[in-house]
C-alpha positions as CSV (number, residue, x, y, z in Angstrom):
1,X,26.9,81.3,-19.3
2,X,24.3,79.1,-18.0
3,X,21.6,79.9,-20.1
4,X,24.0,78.5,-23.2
5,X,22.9,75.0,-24.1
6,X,24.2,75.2,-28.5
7,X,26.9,76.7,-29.9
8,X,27.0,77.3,-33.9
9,X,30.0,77.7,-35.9
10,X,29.1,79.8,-38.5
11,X,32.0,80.3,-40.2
12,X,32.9,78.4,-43.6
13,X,35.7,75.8,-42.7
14,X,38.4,74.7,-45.3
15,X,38.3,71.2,-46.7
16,X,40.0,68.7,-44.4
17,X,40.1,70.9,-41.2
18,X,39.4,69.1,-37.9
19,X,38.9,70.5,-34.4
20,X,37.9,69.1,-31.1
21,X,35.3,70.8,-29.5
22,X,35.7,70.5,-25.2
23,X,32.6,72.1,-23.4
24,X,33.1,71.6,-19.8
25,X,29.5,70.9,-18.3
26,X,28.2,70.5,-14.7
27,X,25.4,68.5,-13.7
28,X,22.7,70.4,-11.6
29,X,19.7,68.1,-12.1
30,X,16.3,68.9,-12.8
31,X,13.5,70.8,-10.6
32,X,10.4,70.3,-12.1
33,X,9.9,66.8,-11.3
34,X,10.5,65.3,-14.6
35,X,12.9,62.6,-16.2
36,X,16.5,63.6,-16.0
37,X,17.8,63.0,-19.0
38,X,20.0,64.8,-21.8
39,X,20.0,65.2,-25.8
40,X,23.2,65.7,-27.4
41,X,22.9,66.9,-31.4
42,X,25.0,68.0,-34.5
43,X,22.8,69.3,-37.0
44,X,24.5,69.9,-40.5
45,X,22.2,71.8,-42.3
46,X,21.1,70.3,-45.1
47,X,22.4,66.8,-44.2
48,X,20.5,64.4,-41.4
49,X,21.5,65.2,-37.5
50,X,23.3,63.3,-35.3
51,X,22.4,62.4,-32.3
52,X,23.2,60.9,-28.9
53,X,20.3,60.9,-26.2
54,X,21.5,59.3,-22.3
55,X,19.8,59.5,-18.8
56,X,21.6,61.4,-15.6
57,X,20.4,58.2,-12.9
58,X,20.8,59.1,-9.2
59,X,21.8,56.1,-7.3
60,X,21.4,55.9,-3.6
61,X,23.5,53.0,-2.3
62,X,21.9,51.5,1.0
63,X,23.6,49.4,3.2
64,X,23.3,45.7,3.8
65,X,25.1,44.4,6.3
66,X,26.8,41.0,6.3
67,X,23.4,38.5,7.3
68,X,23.5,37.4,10.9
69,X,24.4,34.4,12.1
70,X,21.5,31.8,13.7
71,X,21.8,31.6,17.1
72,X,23.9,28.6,18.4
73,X,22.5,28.7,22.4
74,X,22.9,25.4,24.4
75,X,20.0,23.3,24.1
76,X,19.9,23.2,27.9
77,X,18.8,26.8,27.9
78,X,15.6,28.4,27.3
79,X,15.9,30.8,24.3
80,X,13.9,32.5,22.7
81,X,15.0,30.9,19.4
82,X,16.3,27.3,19.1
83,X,17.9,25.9,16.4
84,X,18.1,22.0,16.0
85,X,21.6,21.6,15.6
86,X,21.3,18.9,13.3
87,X,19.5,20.7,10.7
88,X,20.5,24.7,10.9
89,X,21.8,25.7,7.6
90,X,24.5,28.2,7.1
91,X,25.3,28.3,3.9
92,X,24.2,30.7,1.0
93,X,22.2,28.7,-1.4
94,X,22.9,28.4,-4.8
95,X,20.7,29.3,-7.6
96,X,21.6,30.0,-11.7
97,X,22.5,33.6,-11.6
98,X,23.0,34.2,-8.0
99,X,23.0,33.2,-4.4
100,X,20.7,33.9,-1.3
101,X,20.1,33.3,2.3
102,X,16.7,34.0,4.1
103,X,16.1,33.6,7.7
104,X,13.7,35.3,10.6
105,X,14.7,37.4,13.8
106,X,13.3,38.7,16.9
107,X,14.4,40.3,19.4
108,X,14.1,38.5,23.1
109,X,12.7,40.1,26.7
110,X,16.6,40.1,27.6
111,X,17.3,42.6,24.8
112,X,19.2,40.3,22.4
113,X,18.6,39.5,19.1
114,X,17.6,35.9,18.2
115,X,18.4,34.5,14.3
116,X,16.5,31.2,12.9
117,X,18.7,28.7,10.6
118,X,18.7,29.8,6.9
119,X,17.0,28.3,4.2
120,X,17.5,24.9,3.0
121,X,16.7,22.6,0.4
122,X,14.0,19.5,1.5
123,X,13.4,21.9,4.8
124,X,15.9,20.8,6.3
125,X,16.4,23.9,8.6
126,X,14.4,23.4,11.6
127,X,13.7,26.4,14.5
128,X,12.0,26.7,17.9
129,X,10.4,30.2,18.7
130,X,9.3,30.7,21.7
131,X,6.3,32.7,22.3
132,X,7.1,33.6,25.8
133,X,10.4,34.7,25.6
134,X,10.6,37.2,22.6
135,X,9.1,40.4,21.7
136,X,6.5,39.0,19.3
137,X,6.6,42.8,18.0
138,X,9.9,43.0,16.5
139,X,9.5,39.0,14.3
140,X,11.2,39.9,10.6
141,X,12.0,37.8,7.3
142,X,15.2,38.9,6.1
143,X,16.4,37.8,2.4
144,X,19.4,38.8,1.0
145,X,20.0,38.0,-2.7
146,X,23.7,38.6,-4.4
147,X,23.7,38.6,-8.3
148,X,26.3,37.4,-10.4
149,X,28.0,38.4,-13.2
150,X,25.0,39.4,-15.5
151,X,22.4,41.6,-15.6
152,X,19.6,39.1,-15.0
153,X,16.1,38.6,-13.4
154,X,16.6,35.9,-10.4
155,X,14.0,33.8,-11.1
156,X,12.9,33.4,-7.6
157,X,10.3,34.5,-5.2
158,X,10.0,35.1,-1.3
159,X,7.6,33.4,1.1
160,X,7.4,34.8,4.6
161,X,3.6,34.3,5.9
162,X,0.5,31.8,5.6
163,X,-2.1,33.8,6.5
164,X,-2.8,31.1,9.7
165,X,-0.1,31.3,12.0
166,X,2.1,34.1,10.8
167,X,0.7,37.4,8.8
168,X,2.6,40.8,7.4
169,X,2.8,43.3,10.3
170,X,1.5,46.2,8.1
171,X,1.9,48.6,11.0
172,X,5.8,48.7,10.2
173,X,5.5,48.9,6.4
174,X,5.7,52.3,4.9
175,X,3.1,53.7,2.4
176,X,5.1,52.6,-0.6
177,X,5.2,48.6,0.3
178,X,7.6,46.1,0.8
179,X,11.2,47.5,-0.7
180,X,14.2,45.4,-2.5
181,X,16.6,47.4,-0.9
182,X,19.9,47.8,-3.7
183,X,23.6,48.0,-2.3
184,X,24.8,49.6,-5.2
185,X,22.1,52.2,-4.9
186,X,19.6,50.8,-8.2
187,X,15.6,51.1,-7.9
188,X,14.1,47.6,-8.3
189,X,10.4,46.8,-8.6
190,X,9.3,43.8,-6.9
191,X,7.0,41.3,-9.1
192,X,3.9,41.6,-7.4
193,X,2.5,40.8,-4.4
194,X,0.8,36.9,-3.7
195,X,-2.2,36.7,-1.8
196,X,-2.6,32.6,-0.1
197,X,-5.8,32.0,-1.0
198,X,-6.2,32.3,-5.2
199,X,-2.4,33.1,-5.1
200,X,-3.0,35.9,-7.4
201,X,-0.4,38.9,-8.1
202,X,-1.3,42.3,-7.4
203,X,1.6,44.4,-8.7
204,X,0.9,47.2,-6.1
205,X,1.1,47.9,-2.6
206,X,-1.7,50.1,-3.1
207,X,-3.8,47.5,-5.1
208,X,-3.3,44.6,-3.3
209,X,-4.7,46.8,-0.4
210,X,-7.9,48.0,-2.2
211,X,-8.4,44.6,-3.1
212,X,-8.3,43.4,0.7
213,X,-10.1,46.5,2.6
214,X,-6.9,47.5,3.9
215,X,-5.8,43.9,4.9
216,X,-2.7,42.1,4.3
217,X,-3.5,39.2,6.2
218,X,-3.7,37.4,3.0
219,X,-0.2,38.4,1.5
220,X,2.0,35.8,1.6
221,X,5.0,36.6,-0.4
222,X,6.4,38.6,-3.2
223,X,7.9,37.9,-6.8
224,X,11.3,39.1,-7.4
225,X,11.6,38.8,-11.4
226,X,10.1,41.7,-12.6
227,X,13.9,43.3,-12.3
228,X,17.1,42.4,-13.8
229,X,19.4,42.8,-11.2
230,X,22.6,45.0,-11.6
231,X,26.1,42.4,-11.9
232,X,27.5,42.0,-8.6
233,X,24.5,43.8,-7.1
234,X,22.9,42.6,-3.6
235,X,19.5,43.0,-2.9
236,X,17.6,42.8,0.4
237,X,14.0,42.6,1.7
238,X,13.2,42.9,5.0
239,X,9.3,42.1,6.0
240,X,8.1,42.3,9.3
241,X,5.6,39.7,10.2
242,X,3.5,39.2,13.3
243,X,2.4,35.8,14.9
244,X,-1.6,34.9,15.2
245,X,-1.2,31.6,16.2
246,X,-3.9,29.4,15.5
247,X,-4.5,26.1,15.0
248,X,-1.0,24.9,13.3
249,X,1.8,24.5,15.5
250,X,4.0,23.7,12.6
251,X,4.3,26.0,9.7
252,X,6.5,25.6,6.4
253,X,6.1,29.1,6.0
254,X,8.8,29.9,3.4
255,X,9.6,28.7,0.2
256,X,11.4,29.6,-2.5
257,X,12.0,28.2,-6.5
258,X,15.0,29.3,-8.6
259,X,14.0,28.7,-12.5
260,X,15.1,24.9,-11.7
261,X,11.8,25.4,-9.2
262,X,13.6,23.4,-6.2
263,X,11.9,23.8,-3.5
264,X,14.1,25.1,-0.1
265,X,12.3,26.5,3.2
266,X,12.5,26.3,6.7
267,X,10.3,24.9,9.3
268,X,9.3,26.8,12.5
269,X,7.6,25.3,15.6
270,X,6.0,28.4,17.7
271,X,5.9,27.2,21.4
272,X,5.9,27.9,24.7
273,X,8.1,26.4,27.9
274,X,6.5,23.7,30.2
275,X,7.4,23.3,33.9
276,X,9.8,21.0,35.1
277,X,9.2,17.4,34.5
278,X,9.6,16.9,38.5
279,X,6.0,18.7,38.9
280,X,4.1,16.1,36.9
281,X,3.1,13.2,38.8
282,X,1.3,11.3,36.3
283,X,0.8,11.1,32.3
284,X,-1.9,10.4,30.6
285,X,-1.6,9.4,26.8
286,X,-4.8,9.7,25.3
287,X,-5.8,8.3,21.9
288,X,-7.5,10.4,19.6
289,X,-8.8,10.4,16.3
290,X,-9.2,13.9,14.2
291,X,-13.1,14.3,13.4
292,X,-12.7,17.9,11.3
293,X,-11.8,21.5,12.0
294,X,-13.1,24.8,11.5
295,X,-11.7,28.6,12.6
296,X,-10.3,28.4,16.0
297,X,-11.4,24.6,17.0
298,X,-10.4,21.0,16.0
299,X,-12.5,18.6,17.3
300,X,-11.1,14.4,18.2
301,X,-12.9,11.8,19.4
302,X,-11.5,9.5,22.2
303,X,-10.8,6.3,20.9
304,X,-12.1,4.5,24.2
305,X,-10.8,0.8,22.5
306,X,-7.5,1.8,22.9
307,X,-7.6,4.1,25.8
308,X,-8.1,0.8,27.9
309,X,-4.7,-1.0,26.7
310,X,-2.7,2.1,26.7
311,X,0.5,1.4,28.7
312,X,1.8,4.1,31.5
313,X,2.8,7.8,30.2
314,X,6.3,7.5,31.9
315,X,6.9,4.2,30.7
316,X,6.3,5.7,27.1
317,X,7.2,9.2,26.9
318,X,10.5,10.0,25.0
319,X,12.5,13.5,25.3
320,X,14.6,15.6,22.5
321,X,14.6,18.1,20.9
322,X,13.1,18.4,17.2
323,X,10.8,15.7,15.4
324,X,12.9,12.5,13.5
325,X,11.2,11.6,9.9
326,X,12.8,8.7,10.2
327,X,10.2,6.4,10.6
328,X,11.8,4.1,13.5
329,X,13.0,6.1,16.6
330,X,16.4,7.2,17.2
331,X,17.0,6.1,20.4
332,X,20.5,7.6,20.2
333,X,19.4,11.1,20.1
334,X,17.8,10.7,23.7
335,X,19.4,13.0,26.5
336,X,20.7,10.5,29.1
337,X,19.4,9.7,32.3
338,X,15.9,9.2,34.3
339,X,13.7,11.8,33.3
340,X,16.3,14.8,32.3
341,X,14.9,18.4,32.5
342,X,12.2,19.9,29.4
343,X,13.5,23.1,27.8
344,X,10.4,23.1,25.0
345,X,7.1,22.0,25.6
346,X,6.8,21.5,21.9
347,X,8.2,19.2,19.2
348,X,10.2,18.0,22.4
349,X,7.8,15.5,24.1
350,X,7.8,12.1,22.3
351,X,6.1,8.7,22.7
352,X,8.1,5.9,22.0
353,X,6.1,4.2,19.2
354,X,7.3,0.8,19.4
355,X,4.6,-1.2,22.1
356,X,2.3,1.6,21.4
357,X,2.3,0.5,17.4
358,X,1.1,-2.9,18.1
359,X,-1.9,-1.7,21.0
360,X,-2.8,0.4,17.9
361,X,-2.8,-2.1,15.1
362,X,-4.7,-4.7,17.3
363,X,-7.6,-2.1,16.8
364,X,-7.1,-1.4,13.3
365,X,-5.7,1.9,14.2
366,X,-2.2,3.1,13.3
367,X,-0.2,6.4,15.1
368,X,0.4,9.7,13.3
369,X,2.6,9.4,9.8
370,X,4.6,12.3,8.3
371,X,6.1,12.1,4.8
372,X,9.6,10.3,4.3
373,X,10.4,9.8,0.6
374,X,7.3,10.6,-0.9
375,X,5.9,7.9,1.5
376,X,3.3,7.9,5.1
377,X,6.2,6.4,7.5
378,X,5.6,6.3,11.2
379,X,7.1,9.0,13.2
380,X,8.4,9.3,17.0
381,X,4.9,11.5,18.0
382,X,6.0,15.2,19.5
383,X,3.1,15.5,22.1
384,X,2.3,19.3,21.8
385,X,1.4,21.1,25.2
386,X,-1.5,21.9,23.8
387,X,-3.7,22.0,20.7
388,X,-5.5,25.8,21.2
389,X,-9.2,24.5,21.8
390,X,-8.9,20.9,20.4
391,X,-12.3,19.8,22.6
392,X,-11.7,15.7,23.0
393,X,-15.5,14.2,23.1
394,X,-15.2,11.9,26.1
395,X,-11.9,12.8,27.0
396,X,-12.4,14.5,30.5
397,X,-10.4,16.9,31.7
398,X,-7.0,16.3,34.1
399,X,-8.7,16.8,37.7
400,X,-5.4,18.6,39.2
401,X,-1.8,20.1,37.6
402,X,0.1,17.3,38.3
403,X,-1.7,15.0,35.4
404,X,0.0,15.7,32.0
405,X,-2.2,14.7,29.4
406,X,-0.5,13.7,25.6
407,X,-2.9,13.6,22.6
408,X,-1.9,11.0,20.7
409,X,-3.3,10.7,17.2
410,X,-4.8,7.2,16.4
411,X,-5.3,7.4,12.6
412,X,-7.5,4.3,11.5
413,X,-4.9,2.3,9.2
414,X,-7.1,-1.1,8.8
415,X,-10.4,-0.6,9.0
416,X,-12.2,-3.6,9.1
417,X,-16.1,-4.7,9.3
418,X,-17.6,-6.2,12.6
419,X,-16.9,-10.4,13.1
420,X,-18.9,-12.4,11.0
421,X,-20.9,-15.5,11.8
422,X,-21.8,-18.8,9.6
423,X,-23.6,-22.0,10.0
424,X,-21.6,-24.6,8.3
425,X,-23.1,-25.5,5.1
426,X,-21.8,-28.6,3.0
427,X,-23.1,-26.5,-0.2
428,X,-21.1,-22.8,0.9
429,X,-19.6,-20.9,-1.7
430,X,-16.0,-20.0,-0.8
431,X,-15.4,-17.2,1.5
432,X,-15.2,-13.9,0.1
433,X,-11.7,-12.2,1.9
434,X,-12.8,-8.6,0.8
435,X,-16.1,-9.0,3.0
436,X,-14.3,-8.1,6.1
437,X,-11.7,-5.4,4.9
438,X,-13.6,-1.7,4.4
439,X,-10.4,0.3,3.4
440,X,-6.6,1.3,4.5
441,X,-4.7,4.1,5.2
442,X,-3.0,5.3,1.5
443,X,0.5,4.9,1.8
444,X,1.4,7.1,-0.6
445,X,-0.2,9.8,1.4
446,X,1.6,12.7,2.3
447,X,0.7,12.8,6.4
448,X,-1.6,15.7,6.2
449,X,-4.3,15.6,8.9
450,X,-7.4,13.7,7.9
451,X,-10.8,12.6,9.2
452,X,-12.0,9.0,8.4
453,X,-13.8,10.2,6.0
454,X,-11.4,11.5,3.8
455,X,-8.6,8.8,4.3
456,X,-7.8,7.6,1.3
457,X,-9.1,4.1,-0.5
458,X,-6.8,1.8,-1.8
459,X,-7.3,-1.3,-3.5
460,X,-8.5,-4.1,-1.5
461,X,-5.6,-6.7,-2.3
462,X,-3.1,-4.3,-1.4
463,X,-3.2,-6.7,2.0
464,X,-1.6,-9.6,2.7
465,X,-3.9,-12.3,4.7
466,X,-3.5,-15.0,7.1
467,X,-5.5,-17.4,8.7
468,X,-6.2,-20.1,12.1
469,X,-8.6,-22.4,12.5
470,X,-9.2,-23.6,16.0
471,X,-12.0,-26.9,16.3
472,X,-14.9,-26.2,18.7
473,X,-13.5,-27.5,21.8
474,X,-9.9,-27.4,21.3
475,X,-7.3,-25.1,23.4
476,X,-5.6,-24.1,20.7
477,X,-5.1,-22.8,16.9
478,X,-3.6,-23.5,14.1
479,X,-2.4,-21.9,10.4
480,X,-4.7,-22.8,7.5
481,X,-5.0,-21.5,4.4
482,X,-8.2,-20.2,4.2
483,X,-11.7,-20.0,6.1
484,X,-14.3,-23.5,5.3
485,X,-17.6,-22.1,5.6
486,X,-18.0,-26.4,5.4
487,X,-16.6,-27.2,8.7
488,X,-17.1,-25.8,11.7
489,X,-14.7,-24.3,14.0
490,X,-13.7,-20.5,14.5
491,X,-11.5,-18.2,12.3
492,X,-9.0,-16.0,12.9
493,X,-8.2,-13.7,9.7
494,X,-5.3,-11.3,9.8
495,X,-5.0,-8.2,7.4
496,X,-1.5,-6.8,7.5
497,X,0.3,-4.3,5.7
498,X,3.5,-3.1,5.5
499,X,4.7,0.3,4.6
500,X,7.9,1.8,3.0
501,X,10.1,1.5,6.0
502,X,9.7,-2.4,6.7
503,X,7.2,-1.7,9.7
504,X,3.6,-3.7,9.5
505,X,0.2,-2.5,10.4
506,X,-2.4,-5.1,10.9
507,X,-5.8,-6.1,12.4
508,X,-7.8,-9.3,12.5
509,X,-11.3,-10.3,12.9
510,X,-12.8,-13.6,13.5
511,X,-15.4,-15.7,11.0
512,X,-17.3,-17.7,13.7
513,X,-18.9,-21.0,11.6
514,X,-21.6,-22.9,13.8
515,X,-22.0,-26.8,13.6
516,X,-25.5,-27.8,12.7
517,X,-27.2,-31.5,13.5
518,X,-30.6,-32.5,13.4
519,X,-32.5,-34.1,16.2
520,X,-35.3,-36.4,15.4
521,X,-38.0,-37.3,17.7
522,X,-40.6,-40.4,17.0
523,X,-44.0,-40.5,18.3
524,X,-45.8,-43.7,17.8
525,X,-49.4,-45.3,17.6
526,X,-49.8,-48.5,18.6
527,X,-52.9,-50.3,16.9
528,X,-53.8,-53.9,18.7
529,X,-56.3,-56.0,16.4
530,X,-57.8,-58.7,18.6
531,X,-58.5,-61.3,16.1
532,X,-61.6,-63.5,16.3
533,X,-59.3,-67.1,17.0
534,X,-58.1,-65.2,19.8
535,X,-54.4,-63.6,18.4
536,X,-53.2,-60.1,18.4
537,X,-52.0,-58.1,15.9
538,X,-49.8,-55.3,16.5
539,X,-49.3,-52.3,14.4
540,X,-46.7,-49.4,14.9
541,X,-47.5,-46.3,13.6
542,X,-44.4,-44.0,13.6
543,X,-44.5,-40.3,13.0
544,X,-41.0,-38.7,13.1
545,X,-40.2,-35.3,14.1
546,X,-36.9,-33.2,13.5
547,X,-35.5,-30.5,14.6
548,X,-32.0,-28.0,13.6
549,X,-29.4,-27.7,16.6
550,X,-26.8,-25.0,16.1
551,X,-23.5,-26.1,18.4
552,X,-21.5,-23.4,19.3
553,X,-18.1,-22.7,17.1
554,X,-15.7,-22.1,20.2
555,X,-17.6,-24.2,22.8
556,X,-18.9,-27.4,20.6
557,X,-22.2,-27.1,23.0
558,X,-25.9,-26.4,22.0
559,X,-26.0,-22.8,21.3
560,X,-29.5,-22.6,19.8
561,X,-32.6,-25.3,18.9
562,X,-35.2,-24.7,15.9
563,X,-38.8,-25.7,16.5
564,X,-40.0,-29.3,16.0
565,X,-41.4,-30.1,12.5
566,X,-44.6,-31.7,12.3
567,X,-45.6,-35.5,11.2
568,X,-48.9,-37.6,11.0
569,X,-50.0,-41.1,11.6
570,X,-52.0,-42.5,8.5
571,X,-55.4,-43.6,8.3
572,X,-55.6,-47.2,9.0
573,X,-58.4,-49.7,8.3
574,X,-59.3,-52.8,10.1
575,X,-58.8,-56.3,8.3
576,X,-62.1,-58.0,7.8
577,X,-62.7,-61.7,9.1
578,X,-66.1,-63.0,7.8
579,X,-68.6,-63.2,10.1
580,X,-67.0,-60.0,12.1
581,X,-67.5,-56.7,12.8
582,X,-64.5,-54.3,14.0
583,X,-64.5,-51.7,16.2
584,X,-63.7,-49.2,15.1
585,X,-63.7,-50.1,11.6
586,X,-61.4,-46.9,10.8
587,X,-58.7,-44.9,12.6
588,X,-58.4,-41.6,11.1
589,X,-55.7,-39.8,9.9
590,X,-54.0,-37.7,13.1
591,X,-51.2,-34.9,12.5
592,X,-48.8,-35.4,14.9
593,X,-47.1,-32.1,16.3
594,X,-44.3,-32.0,19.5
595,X,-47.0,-32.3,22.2
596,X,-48.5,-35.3,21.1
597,X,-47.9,-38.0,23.1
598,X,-48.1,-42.1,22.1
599,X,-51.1,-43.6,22.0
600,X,-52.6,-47.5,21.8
601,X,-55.7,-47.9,20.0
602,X,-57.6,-51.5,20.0
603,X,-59.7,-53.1,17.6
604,X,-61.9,-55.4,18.4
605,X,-64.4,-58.4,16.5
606,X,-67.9,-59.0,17.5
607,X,-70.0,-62.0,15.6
608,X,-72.0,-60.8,13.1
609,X,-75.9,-62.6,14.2
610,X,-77.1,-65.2,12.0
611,X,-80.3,-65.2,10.8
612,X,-82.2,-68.0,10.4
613,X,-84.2,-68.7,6.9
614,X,-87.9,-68.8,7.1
615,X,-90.2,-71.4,7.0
């Protein structure tokens, strides 16, 4: 009976007879490897068949458990995953056709299994992993996705590495790639796999790996719309990842868009645990500013302006637990009492921005800004243990392991040109106020890491400016309204500007505008003409020399002297008496320089002889 797969009726049937024909069947699959599937036919000879063609679809359901909780330890011990208990989601989130959660786990040294915070939107989800205290064989991203009602692509995708600080562990994926694992037993695709560089999609495990010699360092997360999901199905991917640790200590390593694309994901801070505070004898905040990076090295240059006016370490340094984008500090969220035990040596060590703000503004430098509202806003600083081989170019080194050195990034915020210097001028055009100002930090930008070089322009008005004028001589200043290139004195000009949160940046300069006078100097020649009736005539010749004298701005004194011009005395020529003959007749022309001294030159008359006629 097995071999039978038709059955004819052969017979002639009356008009108007029915029957129901009941053929019991039993499934027994197919063996030769190809598509199970079925063809059932009526064919009325003569007249077109009828037909019904349907699949036989094994389904394997897999089991997905309920998704694990994150952990909830007491901040005051060391785990091997902390979760800031101000922003550690729970909840599934939403999307159009579904809901999900996505998290990461590891197992610790002490055998127990540690759970991040889930997913949220605007990253609010915050963990600590620590590096010394987990296995970091066993990290995994786990997503778990339950489908509504429809039979519907999700719309969403699943980030889970960036290539930098966290990488797919291909050593624990199987030779058919990362699986979406069905509850109800359904075979799902994945979308492709997304490399971090081009973010291309490779819609094979085996591709993506010819494309990469064998590397999936690149791979960065998967689609998960090439499927429509089965209703009510739930769908899981597990990836295990493995942590290279580089130069980011912060990574916003996953991310996910429903087809509304909003953004969720969840920050992780990979550290490692710091001795007790009570070992550390001194701190050392050191101002840096970021010069460039480049594959295992970021290079800073000590801001040695600053490092002079930089206030105490312990008078500074704040403790808790996770960075505040806040912009001012929460002082609240400080653990109480005089220097309380460090859990984290990351993302735990603060500098209380307040003083240290206005040390940096005096020289045009601004601290570290992360993104609040689409806008740079000043953050409390999380002084990282270290940055893995951030050299410091005249930093030095801590001579013993009781000195704690904090990096703290000085980002130029008003860059301003050297002070500039005047002689006051009666004729001066007026003062140009963009002369002094080179550029400020954008602040629209986002707070990404930048070298001088890259900081963003902006216009130069986006400044306010104030002014004092303080006279040569005088103990003190006062406002004006702008700098006189005509009178002398010195200027103080202020460039401020205030960002989103209210807080000001500024720096000043000072336009130094010298007095000027001129000094004059006469030299004279005295002529005496000793008349024949026994009078004297004198005449003065003057020759006047000058000179510029630059008095200082501050002081009022001499600060420099030109040279002496030059003068003459004119030629002069003796008045004639009749029956006289001077001596000299003629006084030449004489330049006249500053070494020539006065002089008296006298004329005198002889009688002329008379001759006598002849007889």
């Amino acid at each position: 009976m097995s071999k039978i797969n038709a059955l004819k009726i052969g017979n002639n049937l009356k008009a108007g007879t029915n029957f129901v024909l009941t053929v019991p069947l039993k499934y027994i699959g197919r063996t030769d490897g190809t598509k199970q599937f079925n063809n059932v036919q009526v064919v009325d000879y003569g007249q077109p068949n009828a037909n019904m063609v349907f699949d036989f679809i094994e389904l394997h359901p897999e089991q997905i458990d309920t998704p694990e909780a994150p952990t909830t330890d007491k901040e005051s011990v060391t785990t091997g995953i902390y979760n800031n208990p101000l922003a550690t989601a729970t909840d599934w989130y939403k999307t159009e056709h579904g809901e999900y959660v996505a998290y990461y786990t590891a197992k610790g040294k002490d055998g127990k299994t540690y759970v991040t915070g889930y997913v949220a939107a605007n990253g609010k989800s915050e963990s600590i992993i620590n590096v010394d205290q987990i296995d970091l064989n066993t990290l995994e991203y786990h997503m778990i996705y339950r489908n509504g009602d429809e039979e519907v692509a999700a719309g969403i995708s699943a980030s889970f590495a960036d290539g930098k600080t966290l990488v797919v562990d291909a050593s624990r994926i199987g030779a058919d790639g990362i699986r979406l694992k069905s509850q109800q037993g359904w075979s799902y695709n994945n979308g492709g796999y997304r490399e971090n560089t081009s973010g291309r999609l490779y819609y094979s495990w085996e591709d993506f790996l010819k494309n990469h010699n064998g590397s999936v360092d690149n791979l960065v997360g998967i689609n998960m719309n090439a499927s429509a999901f089965k209703p009510g199905d739930t769908i899981e991917v597990v990836v295990p990842v493995r942590y290279i640790g580089k130069l980011s200590d912060q990574v916003q390593s996953l991310e996910f868009k429903s087809e509304a694309r909003k953004d969720v994901s969840v920050k992780l801070y990979f550290t490692t645990v710091r001795k007790d505070l009570s070992q550390v004898k001194q701190v050392v905040l050191l101002p840096t500013e970021f010069m460039g990076e480049q594959p295992g090295q970021s290079n800073w240059k000590l801001v040695k302006e600053i490092e002079k006016d930089m206030p105490n370490g312990w008078e500074a340094i704040k403790i808790s637990n996770f960075p505040t984008y806040k912009g001012s500090f929460n002082m609240d969220s400080l653990p109480k009492g005089d220097l309380p035990s460090v859990v984290y040596g990351s993302a735990q060590y603060f500098v209380d921005l307040q003083e240290i703000q206005k040390i940096f503004a005096n020289h045009g430098y601004t601290v570290k800004y992360a993104n609040n509202n689409g806008k740079a806003q000043e953050m409390p600083f999380y002084g990282y243990v270290t940055l893995p081989l951030a050299l410091i170019d005249g930093g030095g080194k801590p001579v013993a392991p009781s000195i704690w050195t904090i990096q703290v990034q000085a980002v130029p915020a008003i860059i301003l040109n050297k002070d500039q210097h005047y002689v006051a001028d009666p004729n001066a055009k007026p003062w140009d106020t963009t002369s002094m100002i080179d550029e400020i930090y954008a602040a629209d930008d986002a707070g990404q890491r930048k070298t001088r070089d890259q900081l963003e322009k902006l216009p130069k008005t986006d400044v306010d400016i104030s002014y004092e004028y303080q006279a040569p001589g005088a103990a003190t200043a006062a406002p004006v309204d702008k700098v006189d290139l005509t009178k002398a004195g010195v200027y103080t000009v202020t460039y401020s500007h205030t960002y989103a949160d209210g807080r000001v940046v500024k720096d000043s300069r000072k336009v130094y505008v010298d007095d000027v006078k001129q000094e004059t100097k006469d030299i004279t020649r005295t002529i005496i003409v000793h008349e024949p009736n026994g009078t004297d005539q004198t005449v003065i010749q003057k020759a006047t020399l000058t000179r510029k004298v630059i008095l200082d701005a501050t002081t009022g004194e001499i600060k420099s002297v030109g040279g002496w011009s030059t003068a003459k005395w004119e030629r002069y020529s003796a008045p004639e008496f009749k029956g006289y003959t001077p001596a000299p007749a003629q006084i030449d022309e004489t330049a006249v320089n500053k070494d020539t001294q006065d002089t008296t030159v006298e004329i005198s008359y002889t009688a002329n002889e008379i001759t006598k006629p002849e007889t």
